[in-house]
PQR file of N, CA, C, O and H, with PARSE charges and radii, in Angstrom:
ATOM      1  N   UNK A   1       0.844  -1.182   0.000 -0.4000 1.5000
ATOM      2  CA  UNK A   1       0.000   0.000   0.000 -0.0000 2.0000
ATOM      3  C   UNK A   1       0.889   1.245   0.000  0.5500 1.7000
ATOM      4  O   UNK A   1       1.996   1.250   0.537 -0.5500 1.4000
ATOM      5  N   UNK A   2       0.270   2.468  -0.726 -0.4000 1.5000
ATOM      6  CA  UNK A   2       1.349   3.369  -1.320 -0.0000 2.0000
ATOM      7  C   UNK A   2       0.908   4.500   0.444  0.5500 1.7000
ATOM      8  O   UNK A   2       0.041   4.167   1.251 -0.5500 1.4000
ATOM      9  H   UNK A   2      -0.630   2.464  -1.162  0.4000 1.0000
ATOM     10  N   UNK A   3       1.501   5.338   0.527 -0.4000 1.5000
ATOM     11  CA  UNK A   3       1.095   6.819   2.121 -0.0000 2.0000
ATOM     12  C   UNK A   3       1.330   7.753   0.369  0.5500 1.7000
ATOM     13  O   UNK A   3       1.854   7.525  -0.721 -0.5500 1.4000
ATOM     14  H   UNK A   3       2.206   5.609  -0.129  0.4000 1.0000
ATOM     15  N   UNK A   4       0.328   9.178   1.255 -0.4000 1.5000
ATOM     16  CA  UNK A   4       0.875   9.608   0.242 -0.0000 2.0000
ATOM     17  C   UNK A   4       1.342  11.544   0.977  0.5500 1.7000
ATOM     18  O   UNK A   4       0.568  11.628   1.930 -0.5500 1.4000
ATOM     19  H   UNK A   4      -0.098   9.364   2.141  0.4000 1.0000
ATOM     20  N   UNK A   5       1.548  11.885   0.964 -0.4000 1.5000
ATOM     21  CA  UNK A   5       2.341  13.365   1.686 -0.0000 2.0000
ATOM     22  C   UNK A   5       1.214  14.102   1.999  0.5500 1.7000
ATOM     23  O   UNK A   5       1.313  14.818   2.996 -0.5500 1.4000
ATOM     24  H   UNK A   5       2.177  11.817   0.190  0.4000 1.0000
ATOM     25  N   UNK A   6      -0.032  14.103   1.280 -0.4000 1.5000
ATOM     26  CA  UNK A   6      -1.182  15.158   1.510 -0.0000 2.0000
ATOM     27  C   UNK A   6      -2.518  14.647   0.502  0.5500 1.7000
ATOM     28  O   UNK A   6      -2.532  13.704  -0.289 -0.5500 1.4000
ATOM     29  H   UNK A   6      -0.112  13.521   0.471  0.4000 1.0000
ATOM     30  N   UNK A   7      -3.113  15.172   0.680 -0.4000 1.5000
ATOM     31  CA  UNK A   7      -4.014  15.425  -0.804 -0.0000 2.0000
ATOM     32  C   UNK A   7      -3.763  15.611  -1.898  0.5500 1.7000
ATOM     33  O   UNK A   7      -4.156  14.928  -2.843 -0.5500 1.4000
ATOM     34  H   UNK A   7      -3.102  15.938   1.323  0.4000 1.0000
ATOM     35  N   UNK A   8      -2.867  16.840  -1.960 -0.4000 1.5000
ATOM     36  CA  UNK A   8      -2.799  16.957  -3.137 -0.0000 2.0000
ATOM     37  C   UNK A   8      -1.581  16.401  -4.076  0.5500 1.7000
ATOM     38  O   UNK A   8      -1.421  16.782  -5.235 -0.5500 1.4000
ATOM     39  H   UNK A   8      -2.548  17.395  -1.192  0.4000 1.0000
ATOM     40  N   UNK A   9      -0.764  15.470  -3.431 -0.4000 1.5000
ATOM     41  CA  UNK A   9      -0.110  14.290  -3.861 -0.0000 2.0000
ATOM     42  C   UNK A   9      -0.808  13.041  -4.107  0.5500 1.7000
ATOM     43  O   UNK A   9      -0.258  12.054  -4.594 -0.5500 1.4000
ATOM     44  H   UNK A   9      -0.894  15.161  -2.489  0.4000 1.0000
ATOM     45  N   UNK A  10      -2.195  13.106  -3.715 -0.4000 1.5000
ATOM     46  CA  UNK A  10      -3.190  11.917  -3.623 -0.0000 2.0000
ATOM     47  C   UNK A  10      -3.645  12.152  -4.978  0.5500 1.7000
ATOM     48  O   UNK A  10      -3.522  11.338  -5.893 -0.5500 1.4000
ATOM     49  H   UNK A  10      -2.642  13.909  -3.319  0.4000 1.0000
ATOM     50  N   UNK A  11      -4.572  14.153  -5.142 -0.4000 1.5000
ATOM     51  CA  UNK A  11      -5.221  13.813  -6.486 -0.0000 2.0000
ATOM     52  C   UNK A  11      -4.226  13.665  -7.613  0.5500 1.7000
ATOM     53  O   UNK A  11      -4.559  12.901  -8.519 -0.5500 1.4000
ATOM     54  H   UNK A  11      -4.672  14.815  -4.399  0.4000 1.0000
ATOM     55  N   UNK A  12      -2.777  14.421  -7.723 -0.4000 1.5000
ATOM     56  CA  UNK A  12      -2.069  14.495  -8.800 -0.0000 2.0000
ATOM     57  C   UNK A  12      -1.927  12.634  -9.175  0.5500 1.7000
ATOM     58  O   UNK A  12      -2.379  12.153 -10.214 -0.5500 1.4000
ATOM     59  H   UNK A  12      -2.507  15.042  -6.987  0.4000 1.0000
ATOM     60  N   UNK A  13      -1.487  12.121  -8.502 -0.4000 1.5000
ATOM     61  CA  UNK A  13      -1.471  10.214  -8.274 -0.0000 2.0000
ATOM     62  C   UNK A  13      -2.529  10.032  -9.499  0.5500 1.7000
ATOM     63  O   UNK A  13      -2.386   9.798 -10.700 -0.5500 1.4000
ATOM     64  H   UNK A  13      -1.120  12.511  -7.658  0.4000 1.0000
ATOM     65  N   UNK A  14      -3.811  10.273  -8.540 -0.4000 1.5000
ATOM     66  CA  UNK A  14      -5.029   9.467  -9.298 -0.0000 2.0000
ATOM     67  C   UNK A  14      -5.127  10.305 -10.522  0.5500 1.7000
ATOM     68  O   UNK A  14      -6.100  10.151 -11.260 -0.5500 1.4000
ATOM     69  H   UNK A  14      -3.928  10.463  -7.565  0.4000 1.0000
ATOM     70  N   UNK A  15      -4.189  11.196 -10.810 -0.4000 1.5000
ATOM     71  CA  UNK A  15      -5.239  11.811 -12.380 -0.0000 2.0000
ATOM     72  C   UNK A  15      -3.961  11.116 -13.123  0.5500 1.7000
ATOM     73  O   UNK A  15      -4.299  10.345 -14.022 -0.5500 1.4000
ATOM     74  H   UNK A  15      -3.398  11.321 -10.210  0.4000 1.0000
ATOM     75  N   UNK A  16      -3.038  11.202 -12.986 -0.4000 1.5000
ATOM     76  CA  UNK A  16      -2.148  10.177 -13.912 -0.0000 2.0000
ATOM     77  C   UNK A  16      -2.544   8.972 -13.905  0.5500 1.7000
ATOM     78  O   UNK A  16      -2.604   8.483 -15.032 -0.5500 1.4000
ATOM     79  H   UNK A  16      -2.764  11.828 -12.256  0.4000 1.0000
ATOM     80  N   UNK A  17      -2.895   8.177 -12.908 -0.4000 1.5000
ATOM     81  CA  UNK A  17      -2.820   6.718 -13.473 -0.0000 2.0000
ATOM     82  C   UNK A  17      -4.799   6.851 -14.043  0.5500 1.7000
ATOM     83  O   UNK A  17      -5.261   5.891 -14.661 -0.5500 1.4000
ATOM     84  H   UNK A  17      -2.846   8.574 -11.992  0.4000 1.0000
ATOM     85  N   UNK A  18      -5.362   7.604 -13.856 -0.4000 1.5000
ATOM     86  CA  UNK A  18      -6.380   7.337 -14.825 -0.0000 2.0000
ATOM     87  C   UNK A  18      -5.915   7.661 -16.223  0.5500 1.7000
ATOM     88  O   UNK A  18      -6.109   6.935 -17.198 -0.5500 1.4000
ATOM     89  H   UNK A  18      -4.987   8.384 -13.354  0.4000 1.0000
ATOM     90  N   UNK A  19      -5.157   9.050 -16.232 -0.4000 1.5000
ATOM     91  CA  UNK A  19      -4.800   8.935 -17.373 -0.0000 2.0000
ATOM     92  C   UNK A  19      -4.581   8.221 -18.224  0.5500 1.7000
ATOM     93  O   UNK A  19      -5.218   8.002 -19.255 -0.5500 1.4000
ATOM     94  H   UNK A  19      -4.999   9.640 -15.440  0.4000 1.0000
ATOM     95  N   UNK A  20      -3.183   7.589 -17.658 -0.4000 1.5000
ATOM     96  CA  UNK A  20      -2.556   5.904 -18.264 -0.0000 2.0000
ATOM     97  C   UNK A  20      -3.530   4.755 -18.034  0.5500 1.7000
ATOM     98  O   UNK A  20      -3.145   3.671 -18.471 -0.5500 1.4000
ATOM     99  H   UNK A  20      -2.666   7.767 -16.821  0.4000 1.0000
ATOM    100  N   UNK A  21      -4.676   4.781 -17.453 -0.4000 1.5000
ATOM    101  CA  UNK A  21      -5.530   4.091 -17.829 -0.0000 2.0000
ATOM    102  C   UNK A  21      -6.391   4.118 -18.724  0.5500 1.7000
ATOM    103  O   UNK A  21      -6.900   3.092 -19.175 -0.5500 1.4000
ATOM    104  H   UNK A  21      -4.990   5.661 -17.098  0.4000 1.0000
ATOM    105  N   UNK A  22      -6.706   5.393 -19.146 -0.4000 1.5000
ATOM    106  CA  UNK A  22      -7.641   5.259 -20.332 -0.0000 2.0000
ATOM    107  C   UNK A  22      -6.553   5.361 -21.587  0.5500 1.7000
ATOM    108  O   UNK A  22      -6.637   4.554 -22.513 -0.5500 1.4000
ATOM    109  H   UNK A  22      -6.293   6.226 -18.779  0.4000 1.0000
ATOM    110  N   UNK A  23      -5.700   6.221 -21.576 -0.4000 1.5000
ATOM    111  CA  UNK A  23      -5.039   6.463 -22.962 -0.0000 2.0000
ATOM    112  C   UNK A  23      -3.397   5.653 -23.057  0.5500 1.7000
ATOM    113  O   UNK A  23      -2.833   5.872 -24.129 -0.5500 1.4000
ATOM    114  H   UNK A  23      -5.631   6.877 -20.824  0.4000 1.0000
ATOM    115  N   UNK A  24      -2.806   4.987 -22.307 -0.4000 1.5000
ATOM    116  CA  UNK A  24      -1.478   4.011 -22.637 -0.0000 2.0000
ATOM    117  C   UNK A  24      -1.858   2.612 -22.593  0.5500 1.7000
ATOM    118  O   UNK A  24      -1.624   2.057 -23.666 -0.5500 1.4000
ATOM    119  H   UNK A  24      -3.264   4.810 -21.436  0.4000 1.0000
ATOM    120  N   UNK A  25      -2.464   1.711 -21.542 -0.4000 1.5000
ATOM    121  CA  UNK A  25      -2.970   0.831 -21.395 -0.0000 2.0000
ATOM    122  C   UNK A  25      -3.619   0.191 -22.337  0.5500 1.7000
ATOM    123  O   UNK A  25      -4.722   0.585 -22.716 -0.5500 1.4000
ATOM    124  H   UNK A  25      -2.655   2.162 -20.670  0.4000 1.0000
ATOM    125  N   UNK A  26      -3.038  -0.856 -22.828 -0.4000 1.5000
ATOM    126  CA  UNK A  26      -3.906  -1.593 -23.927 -0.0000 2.0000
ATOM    127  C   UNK A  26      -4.825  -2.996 -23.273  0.5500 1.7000
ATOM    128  O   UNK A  26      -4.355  -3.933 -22.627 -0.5500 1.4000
ATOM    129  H   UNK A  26      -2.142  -1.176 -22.520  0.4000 1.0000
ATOM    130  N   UNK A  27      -5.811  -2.846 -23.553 -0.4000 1.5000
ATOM    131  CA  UNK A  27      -6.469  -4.002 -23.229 -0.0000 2.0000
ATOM    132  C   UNK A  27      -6.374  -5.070 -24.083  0.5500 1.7000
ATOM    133  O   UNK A  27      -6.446  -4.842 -25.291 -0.5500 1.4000
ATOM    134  H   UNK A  27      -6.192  -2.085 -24.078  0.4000 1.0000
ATOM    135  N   UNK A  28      -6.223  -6.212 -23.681 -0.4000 1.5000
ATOM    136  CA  UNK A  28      -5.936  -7.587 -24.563 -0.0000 2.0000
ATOM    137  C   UNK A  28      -7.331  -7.605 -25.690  0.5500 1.7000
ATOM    138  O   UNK A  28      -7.355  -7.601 -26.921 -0.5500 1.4000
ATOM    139  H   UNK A  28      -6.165  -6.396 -22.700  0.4000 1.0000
ATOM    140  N   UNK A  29      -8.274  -7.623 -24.814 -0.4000 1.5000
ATOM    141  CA  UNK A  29      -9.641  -7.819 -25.646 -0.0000 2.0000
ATOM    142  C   UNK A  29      -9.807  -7.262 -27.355  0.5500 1.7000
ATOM    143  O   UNK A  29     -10.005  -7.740 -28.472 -0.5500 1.4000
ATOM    144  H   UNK A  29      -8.255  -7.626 -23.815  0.4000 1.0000
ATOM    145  N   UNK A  30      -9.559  -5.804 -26.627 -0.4000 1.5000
ATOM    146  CA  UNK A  30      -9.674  -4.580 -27.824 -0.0000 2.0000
ATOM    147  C   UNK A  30      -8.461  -4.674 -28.391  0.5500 1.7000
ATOM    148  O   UNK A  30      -8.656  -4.321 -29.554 -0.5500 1.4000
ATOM    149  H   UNK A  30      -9.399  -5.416 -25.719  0.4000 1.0000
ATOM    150  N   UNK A  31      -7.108  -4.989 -28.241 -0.4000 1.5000
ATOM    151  CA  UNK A  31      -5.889  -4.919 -28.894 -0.0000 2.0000
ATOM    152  C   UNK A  31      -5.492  -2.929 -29.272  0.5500 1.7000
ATOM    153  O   UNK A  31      -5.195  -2.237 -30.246 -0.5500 1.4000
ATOM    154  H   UNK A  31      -6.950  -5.276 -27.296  0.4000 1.0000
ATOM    155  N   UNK A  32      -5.687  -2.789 -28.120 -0.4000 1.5000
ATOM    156  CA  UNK A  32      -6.030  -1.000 -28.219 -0.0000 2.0000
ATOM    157  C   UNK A  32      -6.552  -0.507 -26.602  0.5500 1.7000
ATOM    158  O   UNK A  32      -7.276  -1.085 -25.791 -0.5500 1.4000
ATOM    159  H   UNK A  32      -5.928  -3.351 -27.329  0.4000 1.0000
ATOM    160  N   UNK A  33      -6.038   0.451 -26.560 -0.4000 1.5000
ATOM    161  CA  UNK A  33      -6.562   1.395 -25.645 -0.0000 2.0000
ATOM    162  C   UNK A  33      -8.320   1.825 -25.708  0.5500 1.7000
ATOM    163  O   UNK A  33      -9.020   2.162 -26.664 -0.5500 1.4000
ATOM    164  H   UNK A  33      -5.450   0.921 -27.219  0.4000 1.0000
ATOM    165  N   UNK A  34      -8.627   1.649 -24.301 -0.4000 1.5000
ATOM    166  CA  UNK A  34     -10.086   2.325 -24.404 -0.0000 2.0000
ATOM    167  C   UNK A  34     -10.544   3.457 -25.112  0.5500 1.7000
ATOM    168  O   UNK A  34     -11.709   3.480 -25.509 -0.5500 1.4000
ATOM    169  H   UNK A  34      -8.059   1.376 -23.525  0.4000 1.0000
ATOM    170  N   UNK A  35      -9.608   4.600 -25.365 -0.4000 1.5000
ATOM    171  CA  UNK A  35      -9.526   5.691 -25.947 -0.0000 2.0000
ATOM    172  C   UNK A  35      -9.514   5.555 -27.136  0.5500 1.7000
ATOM    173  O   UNK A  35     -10.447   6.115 -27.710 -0.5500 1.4000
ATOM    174  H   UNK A  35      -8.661   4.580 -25.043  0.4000 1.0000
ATOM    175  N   UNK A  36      -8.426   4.727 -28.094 -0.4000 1.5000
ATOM    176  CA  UNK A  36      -8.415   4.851 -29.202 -0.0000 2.0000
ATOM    177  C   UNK A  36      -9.314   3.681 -29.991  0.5500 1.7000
ATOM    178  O   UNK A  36      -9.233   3.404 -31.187 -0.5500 1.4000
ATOM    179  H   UNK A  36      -7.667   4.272 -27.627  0.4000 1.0000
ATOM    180  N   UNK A  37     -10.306   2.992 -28.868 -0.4000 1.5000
ATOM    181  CA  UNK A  37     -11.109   1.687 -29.378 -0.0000 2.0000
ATOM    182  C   UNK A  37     -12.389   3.026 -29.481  0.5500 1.7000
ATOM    183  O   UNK A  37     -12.892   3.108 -30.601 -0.5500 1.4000
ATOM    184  H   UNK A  37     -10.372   3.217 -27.896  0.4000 1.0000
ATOM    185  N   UNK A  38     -12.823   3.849 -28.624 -0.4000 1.5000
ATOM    186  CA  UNK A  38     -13.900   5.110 -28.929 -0.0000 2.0000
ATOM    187  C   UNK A  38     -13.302   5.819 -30.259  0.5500 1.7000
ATOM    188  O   UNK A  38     -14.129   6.068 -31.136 -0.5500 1.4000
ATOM    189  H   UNK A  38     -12.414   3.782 -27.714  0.4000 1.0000
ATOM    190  N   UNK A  39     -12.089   6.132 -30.476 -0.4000 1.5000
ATOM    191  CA  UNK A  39     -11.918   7.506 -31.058 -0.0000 2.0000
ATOM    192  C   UNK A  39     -12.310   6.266 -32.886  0.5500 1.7000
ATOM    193  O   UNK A  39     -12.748   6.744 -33.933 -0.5500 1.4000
ATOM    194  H   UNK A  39     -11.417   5.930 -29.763  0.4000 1.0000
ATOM    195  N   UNK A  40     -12.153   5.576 -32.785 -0.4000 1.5000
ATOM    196  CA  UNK A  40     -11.861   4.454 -33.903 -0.0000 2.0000
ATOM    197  C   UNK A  40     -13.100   4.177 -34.805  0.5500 1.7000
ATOM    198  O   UNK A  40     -13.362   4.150 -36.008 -0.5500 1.4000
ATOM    199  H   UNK A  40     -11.797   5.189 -31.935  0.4000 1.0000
ATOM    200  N   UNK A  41     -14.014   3.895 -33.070 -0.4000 1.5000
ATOM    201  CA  UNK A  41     -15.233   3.572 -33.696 -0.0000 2.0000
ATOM    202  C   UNK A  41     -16.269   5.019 -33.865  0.5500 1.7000
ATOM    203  O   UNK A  41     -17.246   5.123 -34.606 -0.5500 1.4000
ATOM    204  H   UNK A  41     -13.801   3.917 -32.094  0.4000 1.0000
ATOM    205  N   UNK A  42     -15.791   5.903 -33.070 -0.4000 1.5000
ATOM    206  CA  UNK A  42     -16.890   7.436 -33.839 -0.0000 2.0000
ATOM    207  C   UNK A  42     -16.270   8.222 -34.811  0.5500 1.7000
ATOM    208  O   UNK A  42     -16.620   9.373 -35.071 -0.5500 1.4000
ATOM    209  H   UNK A  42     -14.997   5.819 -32.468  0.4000 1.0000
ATOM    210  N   UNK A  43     -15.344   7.617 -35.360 -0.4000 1.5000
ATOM    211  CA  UNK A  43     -14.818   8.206 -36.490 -0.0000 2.0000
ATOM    212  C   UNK A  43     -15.309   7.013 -37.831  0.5500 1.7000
ATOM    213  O   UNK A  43     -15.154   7.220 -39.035 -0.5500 1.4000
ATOM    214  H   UNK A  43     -15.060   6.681 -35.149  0.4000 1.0000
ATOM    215  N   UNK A  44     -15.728   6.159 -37.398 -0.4000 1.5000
ATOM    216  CA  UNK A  44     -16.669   5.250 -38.516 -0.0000 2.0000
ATOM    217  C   UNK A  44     -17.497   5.552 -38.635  0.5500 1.7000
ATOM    218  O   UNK A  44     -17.932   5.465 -39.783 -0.5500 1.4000
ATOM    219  H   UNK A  44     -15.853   5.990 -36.420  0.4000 1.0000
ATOM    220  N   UNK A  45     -18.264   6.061 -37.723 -0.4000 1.5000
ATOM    221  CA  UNK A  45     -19.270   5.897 -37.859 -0.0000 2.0000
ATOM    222  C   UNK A  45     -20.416   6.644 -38.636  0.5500 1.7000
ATOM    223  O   UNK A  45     -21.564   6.201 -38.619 -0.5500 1.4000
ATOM    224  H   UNK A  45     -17.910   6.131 -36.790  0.4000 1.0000
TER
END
């Protein structure tokens, strides 16, 4: 388990790894990021 110095070492934390969760992270399923599996399919559409 991570301590973290304050709050606002807490929110900066969580907005990066959401970040890298929606936009670096590739999911096996999609073979792609959540981001670029949306940007993919509303640009087909």
């Amino acid at each position: 388990m991570r301590e973290f110095e304050s709050i606002e070492h807490f929110k900066i934390a969580l907005e990066k790894y959401i970040n890298y969760y929606n936009t670096k992270r590739i999911k096996a399923k999609l073979k792609m990021s959540p981001v670029q599996y949306r940007t993919h399919f509303t640009q087909a559409a």
